[in-house]
N, C-alpha and C positions, 0 to 999 in steps of 0.2 A: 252410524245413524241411530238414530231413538226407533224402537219401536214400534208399529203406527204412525211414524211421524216422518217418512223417509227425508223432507224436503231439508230435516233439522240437525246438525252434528251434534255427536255426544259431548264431542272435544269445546264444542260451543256450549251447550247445556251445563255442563260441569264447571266448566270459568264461571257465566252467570252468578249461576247457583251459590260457589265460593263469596263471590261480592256480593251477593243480598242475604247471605248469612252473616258477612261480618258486617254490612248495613244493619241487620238485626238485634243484632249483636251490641253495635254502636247506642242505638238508640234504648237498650237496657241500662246503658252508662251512666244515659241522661235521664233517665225516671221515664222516659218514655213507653207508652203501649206497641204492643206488637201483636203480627198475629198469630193465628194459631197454625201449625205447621200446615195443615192441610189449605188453609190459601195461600201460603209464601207457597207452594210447589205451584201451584194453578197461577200465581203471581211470576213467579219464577219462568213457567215457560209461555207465558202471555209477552217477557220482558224477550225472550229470545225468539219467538216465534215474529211478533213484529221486525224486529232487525231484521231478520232475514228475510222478510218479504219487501222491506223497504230497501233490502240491497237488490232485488231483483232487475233487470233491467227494462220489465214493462213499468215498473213504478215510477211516476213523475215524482220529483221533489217541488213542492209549491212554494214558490218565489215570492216574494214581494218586495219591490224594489221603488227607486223613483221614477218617477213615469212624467216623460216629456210633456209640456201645455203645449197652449197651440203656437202656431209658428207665429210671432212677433208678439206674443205674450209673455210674461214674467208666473217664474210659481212664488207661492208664498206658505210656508210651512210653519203654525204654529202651533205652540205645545205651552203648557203650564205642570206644576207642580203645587201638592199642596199639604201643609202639616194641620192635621186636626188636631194635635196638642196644644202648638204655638197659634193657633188661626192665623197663619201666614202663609206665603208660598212665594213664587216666581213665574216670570212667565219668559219665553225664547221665541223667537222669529227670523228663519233664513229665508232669503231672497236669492232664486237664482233663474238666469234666464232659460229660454225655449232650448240651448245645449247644454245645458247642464253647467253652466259656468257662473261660479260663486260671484253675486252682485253687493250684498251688504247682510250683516246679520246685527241683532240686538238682547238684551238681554236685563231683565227689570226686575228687581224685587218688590213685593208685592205683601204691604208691612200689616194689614188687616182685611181677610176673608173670609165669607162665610162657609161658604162648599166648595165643591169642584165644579160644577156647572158655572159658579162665579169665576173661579180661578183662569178657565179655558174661556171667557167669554172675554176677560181682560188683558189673555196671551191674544186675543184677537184682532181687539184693541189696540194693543202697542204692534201690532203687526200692521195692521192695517195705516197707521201714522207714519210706521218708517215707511211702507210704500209711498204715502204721500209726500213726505218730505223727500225721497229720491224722485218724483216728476213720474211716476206709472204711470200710465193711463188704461193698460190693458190690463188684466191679472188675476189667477187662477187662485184660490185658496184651498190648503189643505189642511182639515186638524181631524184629529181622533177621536172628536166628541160629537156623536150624534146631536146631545140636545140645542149644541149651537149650530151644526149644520139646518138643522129643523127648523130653527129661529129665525136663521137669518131667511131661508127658503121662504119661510111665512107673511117678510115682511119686518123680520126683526120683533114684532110684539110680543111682550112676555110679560106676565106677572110676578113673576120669579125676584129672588133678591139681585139678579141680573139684571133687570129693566132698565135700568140706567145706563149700563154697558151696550147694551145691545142699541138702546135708541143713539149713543153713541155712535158703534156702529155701522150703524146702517146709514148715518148722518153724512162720514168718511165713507161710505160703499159710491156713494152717488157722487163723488169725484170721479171713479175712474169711467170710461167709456166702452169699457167692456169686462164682464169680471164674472166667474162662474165657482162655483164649493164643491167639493168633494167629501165622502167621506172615508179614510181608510188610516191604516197604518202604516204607512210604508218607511221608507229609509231617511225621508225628509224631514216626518215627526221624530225619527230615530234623531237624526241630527238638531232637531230641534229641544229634543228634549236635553242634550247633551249640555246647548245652549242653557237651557234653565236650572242645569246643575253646576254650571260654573256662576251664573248669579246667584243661587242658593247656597254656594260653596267659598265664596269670592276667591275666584279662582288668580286672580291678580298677585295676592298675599301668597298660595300655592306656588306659583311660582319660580318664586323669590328661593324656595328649598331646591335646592342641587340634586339631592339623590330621587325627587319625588316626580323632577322633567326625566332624569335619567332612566327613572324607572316606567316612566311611562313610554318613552322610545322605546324599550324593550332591549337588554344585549349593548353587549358593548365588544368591538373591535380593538385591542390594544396595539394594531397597528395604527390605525387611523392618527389615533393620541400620539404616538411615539413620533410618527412622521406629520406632525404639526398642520394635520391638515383641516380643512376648516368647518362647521358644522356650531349647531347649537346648544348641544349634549358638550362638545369639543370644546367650545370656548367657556360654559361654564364650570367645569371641570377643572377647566386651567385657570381661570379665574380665584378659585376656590381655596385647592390644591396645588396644583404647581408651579403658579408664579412665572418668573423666566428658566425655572429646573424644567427635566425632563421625568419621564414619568420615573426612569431608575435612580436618580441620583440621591444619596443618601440623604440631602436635605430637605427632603420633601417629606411631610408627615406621614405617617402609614396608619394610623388611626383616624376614622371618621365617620362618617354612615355606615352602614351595612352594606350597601352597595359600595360605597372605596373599599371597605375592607373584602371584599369580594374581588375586587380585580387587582387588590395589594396580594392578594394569596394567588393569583392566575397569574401573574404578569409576566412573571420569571418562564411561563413555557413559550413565551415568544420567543425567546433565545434560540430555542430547538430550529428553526427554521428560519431567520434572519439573519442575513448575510450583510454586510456593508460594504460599498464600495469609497473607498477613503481619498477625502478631497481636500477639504480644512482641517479634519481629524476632532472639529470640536463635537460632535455627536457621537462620536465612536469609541467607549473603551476601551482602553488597551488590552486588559485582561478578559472582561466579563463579555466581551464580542465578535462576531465571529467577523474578521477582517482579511484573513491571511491564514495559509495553510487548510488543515483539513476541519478546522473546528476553531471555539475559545481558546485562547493562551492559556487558563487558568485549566482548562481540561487536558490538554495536550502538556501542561509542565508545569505540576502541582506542586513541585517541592519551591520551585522559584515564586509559584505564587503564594506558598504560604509566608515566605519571607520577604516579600516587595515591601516597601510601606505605606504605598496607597493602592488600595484595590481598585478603588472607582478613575482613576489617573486617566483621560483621556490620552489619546494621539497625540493632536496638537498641544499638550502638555509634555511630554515624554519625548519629544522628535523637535531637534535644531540641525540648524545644517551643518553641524560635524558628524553627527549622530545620534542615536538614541539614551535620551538621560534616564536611565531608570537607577533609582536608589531599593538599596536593601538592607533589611535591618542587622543581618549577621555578616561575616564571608562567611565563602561557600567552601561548602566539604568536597568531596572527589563527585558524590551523586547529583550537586548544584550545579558542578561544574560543567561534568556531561552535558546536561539539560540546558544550560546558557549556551554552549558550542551548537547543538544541535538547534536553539531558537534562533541563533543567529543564521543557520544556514537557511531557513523558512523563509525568512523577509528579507527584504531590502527597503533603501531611504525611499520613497513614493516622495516623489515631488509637491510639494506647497501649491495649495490652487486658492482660490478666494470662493470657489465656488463649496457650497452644505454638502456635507456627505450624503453619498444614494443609499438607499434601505430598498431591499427587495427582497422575497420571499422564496428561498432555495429548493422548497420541497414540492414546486408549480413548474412547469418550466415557462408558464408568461411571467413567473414573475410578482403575480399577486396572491394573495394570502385566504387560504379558502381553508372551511372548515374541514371541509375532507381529509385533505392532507395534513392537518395538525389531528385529527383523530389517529390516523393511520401511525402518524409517529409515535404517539402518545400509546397506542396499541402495542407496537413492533409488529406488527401483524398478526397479531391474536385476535380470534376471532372466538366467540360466543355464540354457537350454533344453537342453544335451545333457546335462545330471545327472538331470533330470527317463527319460530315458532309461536311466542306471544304475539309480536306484532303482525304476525297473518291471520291472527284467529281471528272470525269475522263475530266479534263482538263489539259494541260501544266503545269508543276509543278511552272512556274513564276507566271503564275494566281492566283495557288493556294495562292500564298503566297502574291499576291495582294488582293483576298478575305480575308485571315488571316487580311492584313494591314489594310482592310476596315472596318470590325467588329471592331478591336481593336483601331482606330479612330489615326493608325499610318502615314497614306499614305502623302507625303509630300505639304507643303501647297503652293500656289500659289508663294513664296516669296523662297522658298527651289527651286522648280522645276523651277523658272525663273535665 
């Protein structure tokens, strides 16, 4: 405990402290001011003293969310954006009814502006049109900008370079038969404003780039991909990259965005854990997957596999009903030989089915593919007892993860952070 300060750890105190000195620090990089030691400390535990009263469990966390209209009313959520360089902006407008369930959204660029009072009174605008064009009759409005809530409250009159908008407005107000404003920020402007960054952004053309949906899902499963299952990250992925290949086969490019070459470098630890059950044999490598026995062929009898002549050789490549056709590039020595007697006692012919080979995940026992279990492999069961110590320490979860960078000697060097 700090001194005077029972309620406060040292162990918390000291993390801080480390991250608002290398924050200090940082900003000496960039020509920037800093302060004088005596208020980084007074800063320093102003920065730990709040955390730890906001982890208390009398402290409320203050929400703000979307908030139901009335029952048989529609909400209306508008938001604008605006560049005072370009005198332009956007404007967004979601519609959703009395349970929360998405009715229609829009989203308009907005090619000459003056201010932001103009910008939000033209998000109003186009909000207000698409309710009329869907048949409202009822309907709640919400935007983030006092001066047009104020406006419209008044009557709509404004001298502003607004006036036109607003007498607008108010014009389209008096279609619906019930309709009331709010002012606040909640999760609806959030989503609105989301809207006005994809028409400021023209998110259409965004799109159209593979690694920039992939990256905005978040993570990728390369089970999912492997066992062709279906999804929107999935088809364009395969679209892109793999064609009618699967994600292993050699003719698939391994160069590409950041993100493919990201999970060209991961891909291979799916091995560790996927089992095949072999049906057609055309998904199943002969060597590189685990089908039969206690693992890969290629791990279990490396001298046979270093002289096969196709690595990637499927099942139903390899298997006719006399037997198994495998070719080799030498004969075999006495050490080959052993290892071909011994492969052979492992398998047998598996019968021809028409039906895709099963893929399931060996280290689960349902069966499906969880992170856990591919850590735990990837570990062998080593554990790192003093991380377990950063991630309890009740500081800011960025510290934490500057503590993590610190330990692991990742935190950026002078020449990154200038």
């Amino acid at each position: 405990m700090v001194p005077g300060i029972p309620e406060l750890g040292l162990k918390e105190l000291i993390s801080i402290a480390c991250w608002y000195i290398w924050w200090e620090r940082r900003k000496i990089t960039h020509d920037e001011s800093v302060q004088n030691p005596a208020r980084s400390a007074q800063a320093i535990m102003a920065l730990a003293l709040n955390y730890w009263r906001a982890l208390k469990k009398s402290g409320k966390a203050r929400r703000e969310g979307w908030e139901k209209p009335k029952e048989g009313h529609v909400k209306l959520n508008v938001d604008a954006g605006f560049s005072q360089d370009s005198q332009s902006g956007a404007s967004g407008a979601v519609i959703r009814d009395d349970n929360g369930r998405f009715i229609a959204a829009s989203c308009c660029g907005i090619e000459h502006v003056n201010d932001v009072p103009m910008a939000e009174a033209r998000a109003l605008r186009d909000g207000l049109v698409l309710a009329s064009q869907l048949g409202c009759s009822r309907l709640e409005v919400n935007s983030d900008c006092l001066d047009v809530i104020v406006t419209m409250q008044d009557g709509g009159s404004s001298a502003g370079t607004a006036a036109a908008l607003y007498e607008e407005c108010t014009f389209l107000a008096r279609g619906f038969t019930s309709k009331s404003s709010q002012w606040n920020r909640g999760i609806g402007e959030v989503l609105a404003g989301l809207v006005v960054v994809a028409a400021a952004m023209d998110v259409v053309a965004a799109a159209t780039d593979v690694p920039a949906v992939a990256e905005a899902v978040g993570g990728i499963d390369d089970s999912r991909l492997y066992q062709n299952e279906e999804g929107l990250w999935v088809d364009l992925l395969k679209a892109k990259y793999l064609g009618d290949h699967d994600l292993f086969s050699p003719l698939v490019k391994t160069k590409g965005s950041q993100f493919w070459n990201s999970i060209q470098k991961l891909k291979w630890h799916f091995k560790l854990g996927a089992r095949h059950k072999v049906r057609n044999g055309k998904q199943t490598y002969f060597w590189l997957d685990w089908w039969t026995g206690k693992g890969p062929l290629h791990q279990l009898f490396p001298e046979l596999f270093a002289c096969c002549d196709n690595h990637f050789a499927t099942v139903a490549r390899v298997r006719s009903a006399e037997g198994w056709r495998i070719r080799f590039r030498r004969t075999f020595g006495l050490e080959d030989t052993v290892e071909w007697e011994n492969l052979c006692r492992i398998f047998d012919l598996h019968p021809v089915h028409t039906d895709e080979d099963q893929i399931f995940w060996a280290l689960e026992q349902s069966g499906a593919y969880s992170t856990h279990s591919m850590y735990l492999r990837l570990s062998q069961g080593a554990m790192v007892t003093y991380f377990k110590e950063v991630w309890k320490t009740r500081v800011p979860p960025k510290i934490r993860v500057f503590l993590w960078q610190l330990i692991t000697g990742r935190l950026p060097s002078a020449d990154q952070v200038a």
